[in-house]
C-alpha positions in Angstrom: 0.0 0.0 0.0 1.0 3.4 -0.9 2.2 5.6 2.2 0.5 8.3 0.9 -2.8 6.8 0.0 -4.3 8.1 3.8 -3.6 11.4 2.1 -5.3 11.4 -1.3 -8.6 9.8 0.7 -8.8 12.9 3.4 -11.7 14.7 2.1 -12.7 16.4 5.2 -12.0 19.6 4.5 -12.9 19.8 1.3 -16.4 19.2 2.1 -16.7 21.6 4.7 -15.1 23.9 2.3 -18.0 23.0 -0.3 -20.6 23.6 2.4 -19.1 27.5 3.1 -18.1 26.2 6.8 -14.7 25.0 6.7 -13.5 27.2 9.3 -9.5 26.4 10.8 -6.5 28.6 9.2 -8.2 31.8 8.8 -5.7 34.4 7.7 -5.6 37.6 9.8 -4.1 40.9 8.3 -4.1 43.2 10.8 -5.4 42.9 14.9 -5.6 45.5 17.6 -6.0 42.4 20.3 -10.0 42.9 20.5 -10.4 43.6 16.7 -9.2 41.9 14.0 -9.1 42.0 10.1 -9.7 38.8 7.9 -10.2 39.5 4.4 -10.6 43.0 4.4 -13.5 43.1 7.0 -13.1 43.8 11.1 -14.2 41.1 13.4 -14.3 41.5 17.5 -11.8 39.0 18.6 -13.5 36.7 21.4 -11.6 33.7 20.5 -8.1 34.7 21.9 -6.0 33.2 24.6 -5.0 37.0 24.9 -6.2 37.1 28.3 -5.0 40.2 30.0 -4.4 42.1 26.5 -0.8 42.2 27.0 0.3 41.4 23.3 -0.7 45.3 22.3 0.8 46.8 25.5 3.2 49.7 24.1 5.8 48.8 26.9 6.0 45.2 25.7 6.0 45.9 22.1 8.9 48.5 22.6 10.9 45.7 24.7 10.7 43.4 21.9 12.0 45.8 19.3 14.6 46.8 21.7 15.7 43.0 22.3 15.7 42.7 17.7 18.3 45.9 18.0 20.4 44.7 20.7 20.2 40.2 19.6 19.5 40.1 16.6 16.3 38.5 15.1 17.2 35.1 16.2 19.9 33.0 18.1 20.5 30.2 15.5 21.3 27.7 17.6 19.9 25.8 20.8 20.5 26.2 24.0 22.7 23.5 25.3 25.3 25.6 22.6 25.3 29.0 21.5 21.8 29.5 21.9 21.7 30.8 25.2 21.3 34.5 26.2 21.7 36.8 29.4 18.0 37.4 28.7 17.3 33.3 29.1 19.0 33.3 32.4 17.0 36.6 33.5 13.4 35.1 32.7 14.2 31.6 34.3 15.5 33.5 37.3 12.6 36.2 37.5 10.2 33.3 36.8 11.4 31.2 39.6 11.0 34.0 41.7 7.4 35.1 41.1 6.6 31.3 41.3 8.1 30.8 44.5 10.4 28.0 43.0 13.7 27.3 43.2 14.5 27.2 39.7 13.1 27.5 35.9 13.9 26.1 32.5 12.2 28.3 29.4 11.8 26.0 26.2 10.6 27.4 22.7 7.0 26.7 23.1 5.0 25.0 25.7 4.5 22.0 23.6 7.9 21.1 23.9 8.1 21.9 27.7 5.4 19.0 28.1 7.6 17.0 25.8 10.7 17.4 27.2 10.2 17.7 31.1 7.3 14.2 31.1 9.8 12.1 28.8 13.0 13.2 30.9 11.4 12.3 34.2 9.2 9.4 33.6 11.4 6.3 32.8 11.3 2.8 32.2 9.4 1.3 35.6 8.3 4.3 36.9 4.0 5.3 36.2 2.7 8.5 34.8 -1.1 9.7 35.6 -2.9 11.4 33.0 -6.4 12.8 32.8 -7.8 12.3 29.4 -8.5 15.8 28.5 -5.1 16.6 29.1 -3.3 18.7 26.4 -2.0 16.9 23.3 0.9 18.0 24.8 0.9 16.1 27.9 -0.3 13.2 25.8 2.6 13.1 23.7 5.0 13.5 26.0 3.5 10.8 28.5 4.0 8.3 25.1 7.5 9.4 24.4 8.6 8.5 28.1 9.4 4.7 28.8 7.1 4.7 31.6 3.6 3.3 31.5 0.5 5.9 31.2 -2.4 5.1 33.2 -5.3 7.3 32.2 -8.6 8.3 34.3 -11.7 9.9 34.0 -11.7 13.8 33.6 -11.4 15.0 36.7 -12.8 11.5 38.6 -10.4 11.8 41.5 -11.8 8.1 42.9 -10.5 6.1 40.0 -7.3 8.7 39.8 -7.2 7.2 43.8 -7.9 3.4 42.5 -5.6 3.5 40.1 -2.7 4.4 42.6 -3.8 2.1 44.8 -3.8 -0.7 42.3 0.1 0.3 41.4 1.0 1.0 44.8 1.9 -2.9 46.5 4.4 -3.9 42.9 5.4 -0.4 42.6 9.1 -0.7 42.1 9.4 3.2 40.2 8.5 6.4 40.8 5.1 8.1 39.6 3.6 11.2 38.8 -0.1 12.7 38.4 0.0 14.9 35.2 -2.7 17.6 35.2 -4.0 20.6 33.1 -4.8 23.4 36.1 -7.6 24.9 34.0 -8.8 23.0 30.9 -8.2 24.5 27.6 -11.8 23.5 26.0 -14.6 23.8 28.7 -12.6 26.0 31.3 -12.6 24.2 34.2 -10.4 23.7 36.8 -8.1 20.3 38.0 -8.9 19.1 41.6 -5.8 20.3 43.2 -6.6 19.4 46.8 -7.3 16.1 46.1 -4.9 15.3 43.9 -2.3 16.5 46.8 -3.8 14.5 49.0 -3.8 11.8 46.5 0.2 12.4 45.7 0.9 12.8 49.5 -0.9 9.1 50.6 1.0 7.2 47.3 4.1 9.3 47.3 3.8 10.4 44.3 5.2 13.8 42.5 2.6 16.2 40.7 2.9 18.6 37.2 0.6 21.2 36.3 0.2 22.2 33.6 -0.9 26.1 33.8 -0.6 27.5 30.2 -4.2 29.0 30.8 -4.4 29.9 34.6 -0.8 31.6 35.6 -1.3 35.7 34.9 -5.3 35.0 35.6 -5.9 32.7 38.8 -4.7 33.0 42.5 -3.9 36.4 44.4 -0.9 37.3 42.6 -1.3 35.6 39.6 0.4 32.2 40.2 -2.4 30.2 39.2 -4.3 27.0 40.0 -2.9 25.9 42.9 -2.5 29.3 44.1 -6.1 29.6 43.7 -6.7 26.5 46.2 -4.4 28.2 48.1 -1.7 25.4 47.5 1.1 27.0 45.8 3.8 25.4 47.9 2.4 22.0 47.5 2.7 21.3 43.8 6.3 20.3 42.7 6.2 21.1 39.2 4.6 24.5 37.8 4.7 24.1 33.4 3.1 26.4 31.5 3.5 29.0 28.1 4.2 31.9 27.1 1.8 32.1 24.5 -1.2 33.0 26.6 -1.1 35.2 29.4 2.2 36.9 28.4 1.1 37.3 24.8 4.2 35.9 23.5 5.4 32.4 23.2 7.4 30.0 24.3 7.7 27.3 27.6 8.4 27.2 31.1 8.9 24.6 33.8 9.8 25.5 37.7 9.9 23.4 40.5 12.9 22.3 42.7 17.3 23.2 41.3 18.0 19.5 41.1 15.0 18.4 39.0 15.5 21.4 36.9 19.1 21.3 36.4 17.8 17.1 35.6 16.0 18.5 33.2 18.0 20.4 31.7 20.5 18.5 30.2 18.0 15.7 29.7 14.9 17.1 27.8 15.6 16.3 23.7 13.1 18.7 23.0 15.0 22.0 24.6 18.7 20.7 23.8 17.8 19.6 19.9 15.5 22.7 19.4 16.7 26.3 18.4 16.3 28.6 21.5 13.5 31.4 22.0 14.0 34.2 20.0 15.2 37.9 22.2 12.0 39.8 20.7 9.9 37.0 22.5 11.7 36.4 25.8 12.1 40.2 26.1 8.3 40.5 25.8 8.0 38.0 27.6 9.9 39.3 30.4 8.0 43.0 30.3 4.9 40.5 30.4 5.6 39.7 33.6 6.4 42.9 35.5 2.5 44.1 34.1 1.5 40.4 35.5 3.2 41.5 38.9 2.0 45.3 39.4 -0.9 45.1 37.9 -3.2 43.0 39.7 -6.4 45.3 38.3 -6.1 43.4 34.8 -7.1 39.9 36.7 -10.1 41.8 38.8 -11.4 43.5 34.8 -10.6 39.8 33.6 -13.0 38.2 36.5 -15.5 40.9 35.4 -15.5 40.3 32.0 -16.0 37.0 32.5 -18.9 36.5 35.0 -20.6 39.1 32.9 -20.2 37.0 29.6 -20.9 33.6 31.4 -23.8 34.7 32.7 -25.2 36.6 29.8 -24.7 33.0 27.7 -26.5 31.4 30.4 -29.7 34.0 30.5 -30.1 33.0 26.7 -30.1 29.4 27.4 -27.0 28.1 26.9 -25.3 25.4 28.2 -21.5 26.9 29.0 -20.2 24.0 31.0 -18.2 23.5 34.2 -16.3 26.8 33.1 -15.0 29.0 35.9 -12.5 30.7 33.8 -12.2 33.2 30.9 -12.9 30.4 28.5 -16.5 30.0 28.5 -17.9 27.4 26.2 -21.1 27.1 24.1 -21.9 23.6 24.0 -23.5 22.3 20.9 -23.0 18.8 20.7 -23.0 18.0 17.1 -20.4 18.9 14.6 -22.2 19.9 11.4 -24.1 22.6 13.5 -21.6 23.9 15.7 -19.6 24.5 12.0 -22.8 26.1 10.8 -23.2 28.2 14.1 -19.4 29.0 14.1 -19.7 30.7 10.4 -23.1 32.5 11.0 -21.5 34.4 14.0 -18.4 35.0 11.5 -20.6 36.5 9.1 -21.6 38.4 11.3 -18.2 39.7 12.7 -17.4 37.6 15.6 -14.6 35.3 15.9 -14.9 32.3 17.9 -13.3 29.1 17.5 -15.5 26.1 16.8 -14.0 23.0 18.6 -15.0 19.5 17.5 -13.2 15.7 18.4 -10.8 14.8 19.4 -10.2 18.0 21.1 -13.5 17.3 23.3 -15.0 14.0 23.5 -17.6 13.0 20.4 -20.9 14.6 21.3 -19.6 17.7 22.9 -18.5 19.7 20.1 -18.8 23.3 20.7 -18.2 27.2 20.1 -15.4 27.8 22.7 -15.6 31.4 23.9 -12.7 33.4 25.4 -12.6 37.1 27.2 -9.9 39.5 27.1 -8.9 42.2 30.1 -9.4 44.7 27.3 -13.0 44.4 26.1 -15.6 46.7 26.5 -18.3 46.2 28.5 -20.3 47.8 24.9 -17.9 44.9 23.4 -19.5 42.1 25.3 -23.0 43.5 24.9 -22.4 43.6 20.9 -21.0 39.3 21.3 -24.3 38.6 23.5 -26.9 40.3 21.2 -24.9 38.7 18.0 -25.1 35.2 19.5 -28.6 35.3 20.6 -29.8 36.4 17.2 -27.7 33.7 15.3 -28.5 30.8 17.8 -32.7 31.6 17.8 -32.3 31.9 13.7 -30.5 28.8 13.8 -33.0 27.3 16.6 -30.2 26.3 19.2 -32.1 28.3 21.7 -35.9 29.5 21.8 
């Protein structure tokens, strides 16, 4: 059989394209981080992971400019070699710091931070813990460790406990509980306290992943577990770049000796070329606004009851969401693709999320709120959204 016979029989997009709803890769030409232009026409952004509305910030544009002037556009080569920059060394330590960890590592993009820090640690003998609606991320580096992968129920924190318990008499290796802090797709949030308690009674180590919660959760920013009010509980803090600080790239903090383990173990830091000085300067001005500016988080909150509940008024169904990502769950593919290009039409972009992103059966329009939008802004997504939904009969 032909490799590439998979490829001539993918027709997917192509008749979603025929119906008028295909509707991933869409090509912006211009944004202001609540607006955007696509194809000559302005849309109100609502489908960002722009949370605070950093990436337009004057102060972290100039730094970034100021970093090309200084660096160079790039540092053509990887870290472990000539890759590495004064700038690399400042984030880590600054990062560390605000975390309340020991040390940080910063990797190109978060993917590759999941990638390298889960297939470093988890070796042959030792047990990873996964919750299936992890990040692809996690997923793929939990299968390019040597370790086994037990999975459990989103969020079911009594077969999380049965599972450990089952491992625990033969266990011979070490294991870890591998969680998203908030959810990506509905917005939720990972049990933290039990899973402590879970990794205290199995002596087990935890990751969290918290590409969508640090800048937005807890007092000062820190995210999930500082939200539970477990900061210092949690031995490894991951996350991006890519959200929050409106940039991108990776990070992963935790204790000098696991770091520095790390370090000269993860494949996917010491083979990659290393994170640009326009981005880790952005990065880094990112993260004094983060620190001093704790009224972006309280307008954040805001924003997001107000939108949450709004959806709900209408009749929505938005989930477990307790986050800026608020959901409008659908349930079949074919209309949320239909529901997704009549609110495009319209001038809203959202980003229509089908399997295996969420389990079959809960495809939906996934929703996300800025620091930066109006309160005239969220009125004008609200009223579209009704209208399209009753026209479309997804609500009465």
């Amino acid at each position: 059989m032909d490799l590439f016979a998979k490829c001539s029989s993918f027709r997917r997009p192509e008749e979603l394209m025929q119906l008028g709803i295909y509707p991933y890769f869409q090509p912006i030409a211009e944004s202001e981080g609540t607006e955007v232009e696509i194809h000559g026409r302005r849309l109100l952004m609502i489908g960002s992971n722009n949370y605070l509305g950093i990436t337009h910030d004057p102060r972290v544009q100039e730094a970034a400019v100021e970093a090309v002037q200084r660096y160079g556009s790039g540092c053509t080569g990887s870290r472990f070699l000539n890759g590495t920059l004064e700038l690399h060394e400042r984030l880590e330590a600054e990062l560390a710091d605000f975390l309340g960890r020991e040390a940080a590592l910063v990797f190109t993009t978060g993917f590759q931070t999941n990638l390298g820090v889960i297939s470093s640690l988890v070796g042959r003998g030792d047990t990873v813990y996964c919750d299936r609606e992890n990040h692809a991320s996690i997923m793929d580096g939990c299968r390019l460790s040597y370790g086994e992968i037990l999975k459990f129920r989103h969020n079911d924190m009594e077969e999380l406990g049965r599972l450990l318990a089952e491992q625990s008499p033969a266990r011979r290796g070490g294991q870890l509980i591998v969680v998203d802090g908030v959810f990506s797709m509905l917005g939720d949030l990972a049990d933290i306290p039990s899973i402590v308690e879970l990794a205290k009674r199995f002596d087990a180590r935890t990751l969290i992943d918290d590409a969508h919660a640090v800048g937005v959760l807890g007092k000062t920013g820190k995210g999930t577990a500082e939200h539970f009010g477990l900061d210092s509980e949690i031995d490894l803090i991951l996350g991006t770049f890519s959200k929050s600080f409106g940039s991108i790239g990776g990070y992963v903090a935790g204790n000098r000796e696991v770091i520095s383990y790390v370090k000269h173990h993860a494949r996917s830091m010491i083979f990659s070329a290393s994170l640009p000085p326009s981005s880790v300067a952005a990065t880094l001005k990112a993260l004094e606004i983060i620190r001093t500016e704790p009224e972006r988080r309280r307008k954040l909150r805001k924003n997001a009851d107000y939108l949450r509940r709004g959806f709900q008024e209408l009749g929505f169904d938005t989930g477990p969401s307790r986050t800026p990502i608020i959901p409008i769950l659908v349930g079949d593919q074919e209309a949320t693709f239909r529901f997704w290009r009549e609110l495009f039409e319209a001038g809203l972009f959202t980003n229509p999320v089908t399997s295996p992103a969420v389990p079959k059966g809960m495809d939906l329009i996934r929703t996300s709120v800025m620091a930066t939008h109006s309160r005239e802004q969220l009125d004008r997504v609200l009223e579209t959204v009704a209208r399209i939904a009753r026209e479309l009969r997804l609500v009465a």
